[in-house]
Structures are given as C-alpha cells and as structure tokens.
Phi, psi and omega in degrees: 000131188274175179321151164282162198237128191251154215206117150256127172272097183289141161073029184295333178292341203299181187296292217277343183307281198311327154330289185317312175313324175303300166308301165319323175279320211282324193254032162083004177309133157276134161269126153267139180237126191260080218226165187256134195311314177323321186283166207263115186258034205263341150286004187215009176295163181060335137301131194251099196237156189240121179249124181248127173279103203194131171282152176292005180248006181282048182322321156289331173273352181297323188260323153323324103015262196273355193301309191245040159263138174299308181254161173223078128354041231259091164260344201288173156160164178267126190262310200239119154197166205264323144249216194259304173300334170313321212263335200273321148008262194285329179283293166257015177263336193275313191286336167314306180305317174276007155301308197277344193286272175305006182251003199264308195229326165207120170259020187253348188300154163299270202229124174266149162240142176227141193230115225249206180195147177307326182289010169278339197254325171122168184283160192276138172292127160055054205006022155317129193268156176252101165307170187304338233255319192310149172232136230299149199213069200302169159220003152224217187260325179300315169274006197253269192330325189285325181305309167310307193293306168306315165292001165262347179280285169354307197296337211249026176294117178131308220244292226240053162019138166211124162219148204237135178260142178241079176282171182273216167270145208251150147205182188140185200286176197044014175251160212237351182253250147028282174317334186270354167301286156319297157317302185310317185304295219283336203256024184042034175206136190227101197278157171249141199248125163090182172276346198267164152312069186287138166244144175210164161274149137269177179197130170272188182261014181244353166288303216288305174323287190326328207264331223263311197295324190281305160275023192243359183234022172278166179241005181261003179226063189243109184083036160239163175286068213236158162284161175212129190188158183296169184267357191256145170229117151286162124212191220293274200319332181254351160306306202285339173270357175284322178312301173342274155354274206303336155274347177095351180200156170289129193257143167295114191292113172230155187277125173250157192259132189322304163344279189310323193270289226307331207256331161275024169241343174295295183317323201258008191261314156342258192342284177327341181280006166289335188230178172305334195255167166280160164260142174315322187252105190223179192282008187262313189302306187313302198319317170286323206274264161032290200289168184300291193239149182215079189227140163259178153203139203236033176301285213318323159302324185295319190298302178304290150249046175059021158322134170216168169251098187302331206225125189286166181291307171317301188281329164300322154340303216252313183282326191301315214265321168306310186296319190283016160276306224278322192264357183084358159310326185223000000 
C-alpha cells in the first residue's frame, strides 16, 4: 500500500469545509482540520480526521502541520466583520502566513487551493455572466479582501502550486444563510428584492465539494483561477417555485423595494454598534442583494477538469429542505 495522501483542511467546521473533509474522507485522504479550540466540531464528530488545535497566525506549529502535506485547503475566512481591518485579517494575513509556512517547509506540496468568492470579481456586467477573462471589479470590502487575497496567492506563482476557486452562492444541507430564505418560506412568504429581474447561479454543496476536489488533483489547473457555479442561470421566481415543489404548498410572494433592503441593513448594522458582533445583514450585504445579475459561465472548469453540475436545482432543493425537516430546523 503506497503512502497515504494527507489533506489539510482550514475551516473545516465551517458548511462548505465539512463537506469537503467528507470528500476527502470518501476519496482515502488522511484529513487534518485546523480549527481553534473555540470552534464548534458538531460536523466532525465521529469522524476520522485528526483536529489539530491551532491559530491561523501560529506559525510553528502551522509548519508542523504543513510539513508533510500533499494539499492544503485554505476554506476558512471572514464573511461578516465590523471593519476593513477585520476583513483584510481573517482573508489576507492569514492566507499570507500559510503561504510563508509553506514556502518555509514544503514547497513540494501538490496544491494550495483557496476558495476565493465570485464577490472577488465583483456582479456580472451589462447582463454578461463573468468569466476568468472579467476584470475584476468588488463592490464591497469583503470582496475588495477576497480579491487581496487571490493576488497575494498569484504573487507566490513559481514558489508555490495554487489553484483559486470563485464559488457562486452556495447552498445545501448544514448552511445557516441560505436556510432563513426557506425558513421565511415555510412561515409563508417569500420576498424578492426590487422590481427588477434578478438572475444568478446557485451550486448546491456537495457540486461545489466535487468542483474544489477536481481541481485541486488536476494537473490543468495549477496557477489558475475557475469559477465553480451551477451551468444553469436562475432567477428569484424559479427559485421560489422549486421551494414549492419541495413544500407542497405557495408562500405570498412580496416585493421589497430596493429602499426599503438599505434601510433594514442601516438598522441591524446601527444595533450592531452595540454589540461584539458584526451584524449579518448589513449595508455591504444590501449592497450585493441589490445588483441585477450575480451570473458567472464555469466552461473553463468544465473544459479544464470535467466540473459539472450533477445535482438540478429541484433535487437540491428538496434534500436541502429534507434535511433541516430531518434536524428540526424547519
């Protein structure tokens, strides 16, 4: 029996980390999950993953770690934070480090991946979908960090195997964002932001695990960039009749006037200077739920490593809504 092939994982506790750790386990992987005694391991129980207790700024044990790994996985990051310095933080100092680790201890790895986000490139233009080809354009601070973040991975091109991922919006069983969309739904009403026609991709999370996993053993995408999204461009109206579906019955569909998302993200963002925490819903979120189109085209994965989207909008749907009925979420 040849070596086993070891896989570190950041952010493993996390929706799309623990998926992955599963992808990993499913295809013979030793998994390490680098998670802070502070994180919630309720996704990993039972599982036989070696949880190394360790910050992303702990550079000795971090080279301890990273020494004999094949992959590296940097899924961790910050979504919500209260300032600018929070966001460049948890997104580029940290992916610095484990940059500096490994070019420190093993510059032999097959591959770091980083799993970057379509809000790096910014919403698709002039109803264009945005490709590797786009140039790139955030529009809030979380995507201004995710972007600092690819481009600090890019610089290290030579020294370091890479491959950088853009999932679109993510959803599936165990996400906690996504889920109140569905909750509001079962409690019967499922709004829509503005008048206009928005469109986007979704990916459910067990396409998206698959897409992160293909490319990270390819050999065509080493120092490249791919989007990872469904092959499908929705909008809002065909979402909500797939929600149906899967409940059996119609929620009163309301509209919110554009206005109307700024001024409940002004509040909870208000409220928040009160607390420790960021608030979820804030004027950078609005800011995104706003734009028209958030639509990609994922050819160059598809082309590059057979990425495909295996799982239809219904049936993601549907296991997603099954499952949180199963855990009592809904």
């Amino acid at each position: 029996m040849g070596k086993k092939i070891i896989s570190v994982v950041t952010g493993a506790s996390g929706f799309v980390g623990s998926h992955l750790v599963d992808k990993l386990l499913e295809e013979g992987h030793h998994v390490k999950c680098i998670l802070r005694s502070t994180s919630s391991k309720k996704w990993l129980v039972n599982k036989n993953v070696e949880i190394i207790d360790c910050g992303l700024f702990d550079k000795e044990n971090l080279k301890v770690v990273l020494k004999d790994a094949d992959y590296l996985f940097h899924v961790a990051g910050v979504v919500k934070a209260k300032t600018e310095e929070e966001y460049f933080k948890g997104n580029v100092e940290t992916t610095k480090v484990l940059l500096e680790v490994l070019e420190a201890v093993n510059t032999n790895i097959k591959r770091f991946v980083v799993v970057s986000s379509q809000t790096a490139c910014g919403p698709s233009l002039n109803e264009i979908p945005c490709n590797e080809e786009t140039l790139e354009h955030p529009i809030t601070t979380y995507g201004r960090s995710k972007l600092a973040q690819e481009k600090l991975t890019i610089s290290y091109k030579g020294k370091i195997p890479f491959t950088i991922v853009r999932p679109t919006a993510v959803f599936g069983e165990r996400d906690t964002e996504i889920y109140l969309v569905f909750k509001t739904y079962k409690a019967g009403l499922f709004t829509l932001i503005g008048f206009d026609d928005k469109k986007l991709n979704l990916i459910h999370v067990k396409d998206l695990v698959d897409g992160i996993y293909l490319s990270a053993v390819s050999d065509n995408s080493v120092n490249q960039t791919y989007f990872l999204a469904s092959e499908e461009i929705y909008n809002w109206p065909t979402i909500g009749n797939a929600i149906a579906n899967a409940f059996g019955k119609k929620a009163f569909t309301l509209r919110l006037p554009h206005f109307l998302v700024y001024l409940v993200a002004a509040i909870a963002e208000f409220f928040s200077l009160f607390s420790s925490k960021a608030a979820t819903f804030n004027l950078e979120k609005a800011k995104d739920f706003v734009q028209k189109n958030w639509t990609c085209d994922v050819s160059k994965a598809k082309k590059d490593f057979g990425f495909r989207q295996n799982i239809s909008l219904e049936e993601g749907i549907k296991r997603t809504i099954d499952w949180y009925r199963d855990m009592k979420w809904l």
